[in-house]
N, C-alpha and C positions, 0 to 999 in steps of 0.2 A: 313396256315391251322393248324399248330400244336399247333400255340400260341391260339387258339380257345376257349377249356378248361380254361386256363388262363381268359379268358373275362368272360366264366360265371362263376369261382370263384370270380372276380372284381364285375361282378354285382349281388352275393349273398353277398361279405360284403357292399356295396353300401346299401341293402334294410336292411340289419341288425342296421347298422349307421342310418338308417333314421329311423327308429324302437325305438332303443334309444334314439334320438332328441325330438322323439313325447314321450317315456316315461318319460324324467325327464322333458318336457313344460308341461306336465298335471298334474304330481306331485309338481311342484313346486304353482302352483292356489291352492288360498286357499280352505278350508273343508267348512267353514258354520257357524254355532255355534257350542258350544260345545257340543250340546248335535248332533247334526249332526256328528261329529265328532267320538262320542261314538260310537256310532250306527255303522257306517263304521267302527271301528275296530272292534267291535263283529263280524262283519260279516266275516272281511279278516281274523282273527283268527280262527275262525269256519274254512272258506275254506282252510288256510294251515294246521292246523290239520288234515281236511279229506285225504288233499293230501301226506302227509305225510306219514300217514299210509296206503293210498292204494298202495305209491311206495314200502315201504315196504312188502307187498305182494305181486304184481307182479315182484317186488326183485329175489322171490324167484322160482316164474314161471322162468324168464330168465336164472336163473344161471344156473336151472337142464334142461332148452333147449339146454344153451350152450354147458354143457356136453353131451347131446346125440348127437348134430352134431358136437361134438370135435372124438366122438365115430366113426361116419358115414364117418368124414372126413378122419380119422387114418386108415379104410376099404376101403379108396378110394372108398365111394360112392359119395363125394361130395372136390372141393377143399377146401384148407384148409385155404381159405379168409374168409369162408360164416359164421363161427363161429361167426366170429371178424365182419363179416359187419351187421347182425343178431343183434349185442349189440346195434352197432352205428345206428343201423334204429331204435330201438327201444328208444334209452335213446335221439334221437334227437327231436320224436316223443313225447315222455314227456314232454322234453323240450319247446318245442312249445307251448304246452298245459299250460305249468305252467307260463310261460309269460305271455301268456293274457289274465289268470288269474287274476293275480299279478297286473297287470294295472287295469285291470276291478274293483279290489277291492279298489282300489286308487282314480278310477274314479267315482263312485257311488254318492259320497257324492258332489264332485267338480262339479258336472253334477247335483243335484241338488238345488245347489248353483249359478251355471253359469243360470236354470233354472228363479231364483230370478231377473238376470239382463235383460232376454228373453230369447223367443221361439229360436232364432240363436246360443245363448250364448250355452245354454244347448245343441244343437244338434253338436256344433262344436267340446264342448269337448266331448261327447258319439262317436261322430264317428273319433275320434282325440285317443280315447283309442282304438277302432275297428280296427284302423289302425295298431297300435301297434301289435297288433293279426295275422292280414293280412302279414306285412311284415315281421314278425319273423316266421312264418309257412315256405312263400317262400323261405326266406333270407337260414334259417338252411337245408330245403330242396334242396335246388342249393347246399348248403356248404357240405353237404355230399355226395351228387352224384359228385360234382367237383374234390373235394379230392380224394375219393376212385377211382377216371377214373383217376387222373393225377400218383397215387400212381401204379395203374397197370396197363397202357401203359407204363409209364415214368421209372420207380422205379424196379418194377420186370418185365417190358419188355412182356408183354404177349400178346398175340394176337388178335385182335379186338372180334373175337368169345367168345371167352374163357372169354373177361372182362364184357360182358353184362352178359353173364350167370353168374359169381359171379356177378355183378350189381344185377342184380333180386332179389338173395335171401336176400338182407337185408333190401327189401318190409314186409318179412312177419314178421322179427320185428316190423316195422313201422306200420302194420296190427295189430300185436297182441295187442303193447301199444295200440290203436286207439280202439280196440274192449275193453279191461280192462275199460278205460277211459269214452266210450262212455257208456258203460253199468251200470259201477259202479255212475255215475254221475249222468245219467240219472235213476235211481234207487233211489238214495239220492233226488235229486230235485223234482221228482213227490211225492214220500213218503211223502214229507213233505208240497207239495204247495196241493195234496185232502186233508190230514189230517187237514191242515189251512181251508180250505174253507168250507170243510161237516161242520165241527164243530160250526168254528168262523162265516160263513157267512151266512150258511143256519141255525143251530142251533140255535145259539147266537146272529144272525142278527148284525153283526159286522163289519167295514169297512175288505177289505183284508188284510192292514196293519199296522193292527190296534196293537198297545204296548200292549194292555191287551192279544192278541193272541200269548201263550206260543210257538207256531210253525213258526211265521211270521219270528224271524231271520235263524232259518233253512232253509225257503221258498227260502229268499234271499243268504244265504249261497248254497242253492243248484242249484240257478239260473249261478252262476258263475265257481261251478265243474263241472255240466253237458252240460249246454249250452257255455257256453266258453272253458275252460279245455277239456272236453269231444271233444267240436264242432272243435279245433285246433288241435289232435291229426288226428279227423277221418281226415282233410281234408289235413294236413302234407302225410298221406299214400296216398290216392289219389292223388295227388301232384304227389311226388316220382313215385308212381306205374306207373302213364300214361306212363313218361317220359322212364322210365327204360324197360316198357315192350316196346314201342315204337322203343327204340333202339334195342332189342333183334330181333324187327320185320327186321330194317331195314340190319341185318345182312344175316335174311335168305330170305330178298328180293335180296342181291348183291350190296346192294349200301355202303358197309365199315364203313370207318372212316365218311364218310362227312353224310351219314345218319344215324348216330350214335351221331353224335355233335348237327345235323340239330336243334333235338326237346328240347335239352339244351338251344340252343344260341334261341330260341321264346320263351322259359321259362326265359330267363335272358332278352330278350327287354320288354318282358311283364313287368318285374318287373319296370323296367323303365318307363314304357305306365301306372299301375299304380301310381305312386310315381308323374307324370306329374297330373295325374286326380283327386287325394288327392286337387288337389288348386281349384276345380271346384264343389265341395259341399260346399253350405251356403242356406240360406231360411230368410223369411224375419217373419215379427211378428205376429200371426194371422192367419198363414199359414194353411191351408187345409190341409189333408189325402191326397190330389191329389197334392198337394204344395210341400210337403217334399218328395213323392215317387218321385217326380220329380224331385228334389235337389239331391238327391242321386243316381237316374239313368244319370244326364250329368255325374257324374263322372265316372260309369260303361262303360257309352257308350263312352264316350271321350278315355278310357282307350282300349275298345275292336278299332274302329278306327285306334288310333296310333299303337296298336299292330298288326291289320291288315298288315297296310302299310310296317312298319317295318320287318315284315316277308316274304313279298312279296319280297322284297330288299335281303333278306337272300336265302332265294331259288333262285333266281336268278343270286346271286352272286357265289353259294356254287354247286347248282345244277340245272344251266341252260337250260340243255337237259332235263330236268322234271318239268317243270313251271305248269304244273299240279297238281303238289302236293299244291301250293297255295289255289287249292278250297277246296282239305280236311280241310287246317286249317283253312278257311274260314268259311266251314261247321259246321267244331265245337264250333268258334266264333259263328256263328250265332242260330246254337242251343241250346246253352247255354243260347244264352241274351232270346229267344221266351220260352221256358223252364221257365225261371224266370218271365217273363210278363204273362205268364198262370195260372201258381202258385200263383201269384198276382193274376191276376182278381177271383181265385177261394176260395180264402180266405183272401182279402180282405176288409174291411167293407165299401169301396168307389164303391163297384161294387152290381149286383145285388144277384148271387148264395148266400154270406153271409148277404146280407140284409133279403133273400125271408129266410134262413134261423133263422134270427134271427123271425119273423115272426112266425114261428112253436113254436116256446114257444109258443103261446097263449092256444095250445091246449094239455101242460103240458111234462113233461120231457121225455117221448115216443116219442112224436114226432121229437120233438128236435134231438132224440138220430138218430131214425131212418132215418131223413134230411142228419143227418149230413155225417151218413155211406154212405148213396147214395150218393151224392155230391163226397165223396172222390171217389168211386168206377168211378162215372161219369168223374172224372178229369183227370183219367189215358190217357185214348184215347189219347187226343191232345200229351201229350208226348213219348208217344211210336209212333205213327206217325212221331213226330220230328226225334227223335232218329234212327228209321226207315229208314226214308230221308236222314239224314245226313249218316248213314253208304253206302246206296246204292249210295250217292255222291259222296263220300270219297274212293269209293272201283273203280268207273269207271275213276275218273278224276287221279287219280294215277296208273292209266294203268291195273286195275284187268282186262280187256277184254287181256289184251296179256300176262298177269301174275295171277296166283293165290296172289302168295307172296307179289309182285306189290301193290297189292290193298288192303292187309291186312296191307301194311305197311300207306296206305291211311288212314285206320279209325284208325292207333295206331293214325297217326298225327292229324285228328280231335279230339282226347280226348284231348290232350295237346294244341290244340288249343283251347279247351274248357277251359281250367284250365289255360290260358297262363295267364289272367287277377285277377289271385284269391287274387293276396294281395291287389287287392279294393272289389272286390267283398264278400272277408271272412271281410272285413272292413265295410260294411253294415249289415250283419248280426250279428258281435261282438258287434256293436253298441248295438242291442238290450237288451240283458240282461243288460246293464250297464244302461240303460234307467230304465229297469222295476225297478230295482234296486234302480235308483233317486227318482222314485216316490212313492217308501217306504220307504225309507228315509226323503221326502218330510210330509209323510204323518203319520210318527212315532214320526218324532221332531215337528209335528202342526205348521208348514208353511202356508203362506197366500194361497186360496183357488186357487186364478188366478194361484201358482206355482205348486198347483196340475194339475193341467187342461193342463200347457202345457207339465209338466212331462206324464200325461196322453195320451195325441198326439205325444210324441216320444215314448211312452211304444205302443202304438196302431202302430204304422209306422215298431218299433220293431218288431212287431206280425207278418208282414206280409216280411217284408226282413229276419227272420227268418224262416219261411215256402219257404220265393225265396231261401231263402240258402240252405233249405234243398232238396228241389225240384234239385236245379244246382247238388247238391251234389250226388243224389242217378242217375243224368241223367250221369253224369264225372260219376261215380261208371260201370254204363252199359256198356259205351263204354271201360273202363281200363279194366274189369274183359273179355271182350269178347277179348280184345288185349293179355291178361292172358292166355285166354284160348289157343288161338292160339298158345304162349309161349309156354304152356306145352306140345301141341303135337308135337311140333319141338323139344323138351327137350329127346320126347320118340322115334321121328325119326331120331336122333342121336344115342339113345343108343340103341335100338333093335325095328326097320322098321318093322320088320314082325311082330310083333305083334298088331299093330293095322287095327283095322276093326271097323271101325264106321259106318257102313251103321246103320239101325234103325231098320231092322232084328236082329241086333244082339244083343241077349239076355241081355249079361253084359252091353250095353248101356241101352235098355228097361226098363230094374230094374234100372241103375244109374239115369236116365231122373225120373223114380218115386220118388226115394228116394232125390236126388235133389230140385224137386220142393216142396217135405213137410221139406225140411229141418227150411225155412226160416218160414214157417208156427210154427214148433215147437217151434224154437227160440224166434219167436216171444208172445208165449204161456207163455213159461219160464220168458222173462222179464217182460211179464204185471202182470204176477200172481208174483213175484217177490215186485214188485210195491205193489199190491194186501195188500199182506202182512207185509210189511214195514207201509203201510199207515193205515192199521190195529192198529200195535203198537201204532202209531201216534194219530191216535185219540183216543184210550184208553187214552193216556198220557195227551192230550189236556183236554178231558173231567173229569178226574180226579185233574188236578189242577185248572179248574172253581170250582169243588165242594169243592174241601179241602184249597183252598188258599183264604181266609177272604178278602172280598175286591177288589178281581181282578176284575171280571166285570163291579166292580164301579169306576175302576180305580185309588184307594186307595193301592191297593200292588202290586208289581213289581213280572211277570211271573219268571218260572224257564227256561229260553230258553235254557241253558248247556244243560238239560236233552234232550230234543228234537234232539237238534242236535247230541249228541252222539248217539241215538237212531236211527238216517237215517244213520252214519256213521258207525257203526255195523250191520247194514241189510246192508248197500248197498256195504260192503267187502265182507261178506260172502255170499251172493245173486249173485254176478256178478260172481263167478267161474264158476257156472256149466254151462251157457251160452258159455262163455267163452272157457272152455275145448268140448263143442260140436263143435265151430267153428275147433279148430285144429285138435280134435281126428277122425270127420267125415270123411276127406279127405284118412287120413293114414288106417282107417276099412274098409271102403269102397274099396280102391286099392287093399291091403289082401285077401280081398273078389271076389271082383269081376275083378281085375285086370287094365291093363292102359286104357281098352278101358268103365269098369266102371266107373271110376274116370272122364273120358271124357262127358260121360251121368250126372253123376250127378250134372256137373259143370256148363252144359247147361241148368241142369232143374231148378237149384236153382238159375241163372241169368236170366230167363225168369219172376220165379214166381216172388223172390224177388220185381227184378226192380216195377211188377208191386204192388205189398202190401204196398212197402216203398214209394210209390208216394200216396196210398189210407190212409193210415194212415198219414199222415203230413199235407196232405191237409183235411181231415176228423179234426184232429185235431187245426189247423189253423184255420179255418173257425169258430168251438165251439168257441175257444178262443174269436175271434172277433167278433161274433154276440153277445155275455154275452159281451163286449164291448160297442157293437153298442147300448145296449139297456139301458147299465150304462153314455148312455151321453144322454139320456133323450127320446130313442123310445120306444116305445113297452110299455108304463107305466113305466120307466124308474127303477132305485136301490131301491130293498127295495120290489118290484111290484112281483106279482107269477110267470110273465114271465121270472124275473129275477131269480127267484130262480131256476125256471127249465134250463134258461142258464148257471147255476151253477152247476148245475150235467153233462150237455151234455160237460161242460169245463173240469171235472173234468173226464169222460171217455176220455176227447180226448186228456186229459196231456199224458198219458204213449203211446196214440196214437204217438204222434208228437214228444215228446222229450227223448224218451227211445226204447219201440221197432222198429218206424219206421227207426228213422237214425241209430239205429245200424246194420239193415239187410243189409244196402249198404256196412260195412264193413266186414256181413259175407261173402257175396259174391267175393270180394274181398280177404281174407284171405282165401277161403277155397281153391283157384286157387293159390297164393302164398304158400302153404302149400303144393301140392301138387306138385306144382314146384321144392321147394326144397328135398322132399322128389321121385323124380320120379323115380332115378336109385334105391332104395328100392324096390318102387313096382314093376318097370321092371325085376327084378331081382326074387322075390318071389310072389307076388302077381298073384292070377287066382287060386291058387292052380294047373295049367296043364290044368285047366278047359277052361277059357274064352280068 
């Protein structure tokens, strides 16, 4: 049993190894031509500059966090691990992100290349770099929870209680990079993909990726910091978080060391249950929209399967007298994969919601707009009923009828059952941008038509395992933040019991329950108008070098794309703080305020709303996307047609929908319960004013 930990640091360097295999087999496939070539380095230069300079900014976030909980820790409000594990969730969390990146940008050009040979060639390497993405999130996620548990159980001998609670708190580094990342990313990437399209496509009637459009390498450069960089931090924290809050749980259910390990060691067969399912994606030439989601679901499903079974064998072996706990992680196995098949059918173009939507163009960019709101509003139901289900599963089959604690520690273990499979599943969604990515590249260096078309069919497959990602994503968000929650009030029934009073008479919860559910509303205000603004500049910049640059539209002189891309890279650093600083400062005003059992309302109110905005806006978004899709492969009066123009606006309201403020409210949610975690013996201590 002790040698346990051991296994899941073995199989986080195991997926790190296979990680690397897959990045230097993709790196070493040749680029294309030379001018394919180019192109892909404008782009990966673009994106390590961005990156560069936002670490340097959140640089500077971390150092003066560290100092306040070096402050807190010296007062003995907090021990004096959480500084130092605070760094490490956070720079591991980076990390994650800037790998598959890094791939992504490698991959772009060799993925439209491999494209040239086929439809197989090109999807093997786009989801052959996805992978890369996938197992380096897991890999570095195990590598830190492994370490820091072997360091104190092993090292400074600490007590199983005491090591989850330092465990926890280096979630909300891992939270904060993930929020920096997701915002700043997702800022930069829409800025620049409506300023491309208002201008280049509706304006100037110009392909998307088209070389005469001054913003098209920004597009692409921002496809890679927001939706990969950005997408591998958030789901590195989700990751972590399940696993960590899960254990917290199982300490204050009674079950120790062995339910402490339990949701480690299904987070390390998973890794293995992916890395088996990686050989189980291929597609043949010619392949349908229902061909390739197909190709990529044996490997999800093969992956959730083996990892089923294998966890079945772990409970059994570890914790016999509780063979019940197999249906929680069942549970969240299984709503995860229906989670992702919904989000499909709701905004994919093989189905009918985003066909009947693509349809509403005919009667102009209104209707469109207002289709598309409904659709996402309409798509929440089916997963909150999921979610629903699997907690009230999760909470009886691990004994909540003879336990409270029991059954809390049930739905920690469905979220991590949920996420047990993510380095295939983040490997489907990674693929995407690196696709969309191919087929502007494809479509930059004037490749033959047949290789746009099937770059076009993984950019469109991309579209919609992007909306499944982020649908899995904000569903793992619900269940970790609610296991969170639980967290913190055991955090405040340790340090002063009598303080809390949650009934829903009580005032300090009433006002937190308010102030809560407009949290993720405001957030969400902040980054679209953020966007707003960015993509303002954007197309001044765009429209100004059509008029002043002799020859561009004719194709005669070469854009200024430097300018562009500096111009989403300086909005989208100085735009992502304040978002940003309302995730952390909310949790710590509100406590002050209203005290622990504020803090408890408003935790509930912002996982309630959130959950459900961040499933209406991705799928609202998804859907635009792919009906301006469905209509550019020859429906609806096809490219060029009025209905297509009006799918060009409803895509362009549903950018900041889907890749900026949606996925980041799952990590405010998140972070605002890790924050407040680590910050709890603060407000136990001062917070209420004597009041609440």
């Amino acid at each position: 049993m002790d040698y346990a930990p051991f296994f899941v640091l073995v199989a986080a360097i195991i997926a790190l190894i296979f990680a690397g295999y897959k990045f230097y087999s993709v790196k070493k496939l040749p680029e294309g031509t030379d001018e394919m070539a180019s192109i892909s380095s404008k782009i990966r230069s673009g994106a390590m500059a961005y990156l560069k300079r936002q670490y340097k900014t959140v640089g500077i976030f971390f150092a003066v966090m560290f100092v306040i909980l070096s402050v807190l820790a010296f007062l003995e409000l907090l021990t004096p691990y959480v500084p130092f594990a605070f760094l490490t969730g956070g720079i591991f969390s980076g990390l994650s992100g800037f790998v598959g990146m890094k791939i992504a940008t490698y991959a772009n050009s060799r993925t439209a290349n491999g494209a040239r040979q086929g439809l197989n060639r090109g999807l093997k390497i786009a989801f052959s770099s996805g992978t890369v993405m996938g197992m380096t999130v897991v890999g570095l996620g195990l590598l830190d929870i492994s370490i820091w548990f072997i360091l104190l159980k092993f090292v400074f001998k600490l007590e199983i209680g005491d090591i989850t609670s330092a465990m926890l708190t280096f979630g909300m580094g891992a939270s904060s990079m993930a929020l920096f990342a997701r915002v700043g990313g997702g800022i930069f990437t829409k800025a620049a993909d409506v300023g491309a399209d208002l201008v280049g496509k509706v304006e100037a009637g110009i392909p998307e990726d088209d070389p005469r459009n001054p913003a098209c390498i920004a597009d692409n450069v921002g496809d890679n910091v927001g939706d990969v960089a950005g997408m591998g931090a958030d789901l590195y924290e989700s990751y972590v978080g399940s696993i960590v809050s899960c254990g917290a749980l199982a300490v204050a259910a009674g079950y120790g060391f062995s339910g402490v390990i339990l949701p480690m060691l299904i987070a390390a067969v998973g890794i293995i249950a992916s890395i088996v399912s990686t050989f189980f994606v291929s597609t043949k030439e010619g392949a349908s929209q229902k061909n390739l989601l197909g190709s990529l679901r044996r490997g999800t499903y093969s992956a959730a399967i083996i990892s089923a079974l294998a966890s079945l064998v772990l409970i059994l072996v570890l914790m016999p007298e509780n063979a019940g706990l197999f249906g929680a992680v069942l549970s969240g196995l299984l709503a995860g994969v229906l989670i992702g098949y919904f989000t499909e059918y709701y905004t994919s173009d093989s189905y009918k919601p985003t066909q009947k939507l693509s349809g509403s163009s005919e009667t102009g960019s209104a209707t469109i707009i207002i289709d598309g709101i409904a659709l996402g509003m309409r798509s929440t139901a089916i997963p909150v009923v999921i979610v629903g289900i699997s907690v009230l599963i999760s909470y009886f089959v691990a004994g909540g009828m003879g336990s409270f604690e029991l059954g809390l520690y049930g739905v920690g273990l469905s979220a991590v059952g949920m996420l047990s499979t993510l380095g295939i599943t983040l490997a489907t969604d990674a693929y995407g941008p690196v696709a969309d990515n191919a087929g502007g590249i494809a479509e930059m260096s004037g490749l033959e038509p047949e290789v746009r078309e099937r770059t076009d069919a993984l950019d469109s497959l991309g579209n919609t395992t992007a909306a499944t990602g982020k649908g899995f994503a904000i569903g793992s968000a619900a269940l970790t933040a609610l296991a969170l929650i639980v967290s913190y009030t055991d955090e405040i029934t340790a340090i002063a019991p009598e303080k809390l009073n949650l009934a829903i008479t009580n005032p300090a919860v009433l006002i937190g329950l308010f102030v809560g559910a407009m949290l993720p509303f405001l957030f969400s205000a902040m980054t679209m108008q953020a966007v707003g603004r960015a993509a303002h500049k954007i197309v001044i910049e765009v429209r100004r070098q059509f008029r002043e640059i002799k020859g561009l539209l004719e194709g005669e002189a070469e854009a200024d794309y430097a300018t562009c891309v500096d111009i989403c890279t300086k909005s989208s650093l100085r735009e992502m703080i304040a978002p940003a600083a309302l995730g952390v400062l909310a949790p710590i005003v509100v406590g002050l305020v209203l005290g622990v059992n504020g803090v408890v309302g408003m935790l509930a109110g912002a996982l309630v709303s959130g959950f459900v905005l961040a499933i209406m806006m991705a799928n609202s978004g998804g859907a635009w996307d792919n009906a301006k899709k469905y209509i550019e492969a020859g429906n609806f009066g096809g490219k060029g047609s009025e209905n297509h123009k009006a799918a060009v606006v409803g895509d362009t309201v549903g950018d900041p929908f889907k890749d900026t403020a949606g996925p980041s409210v799952n990590i405010l949610i998140k972070l605002l319960s890790m924050v407040s975690i680590v910050f709890a013996s603060l407000i136990a201590s001062v917070g209420g004013f004597g009041l609440f």
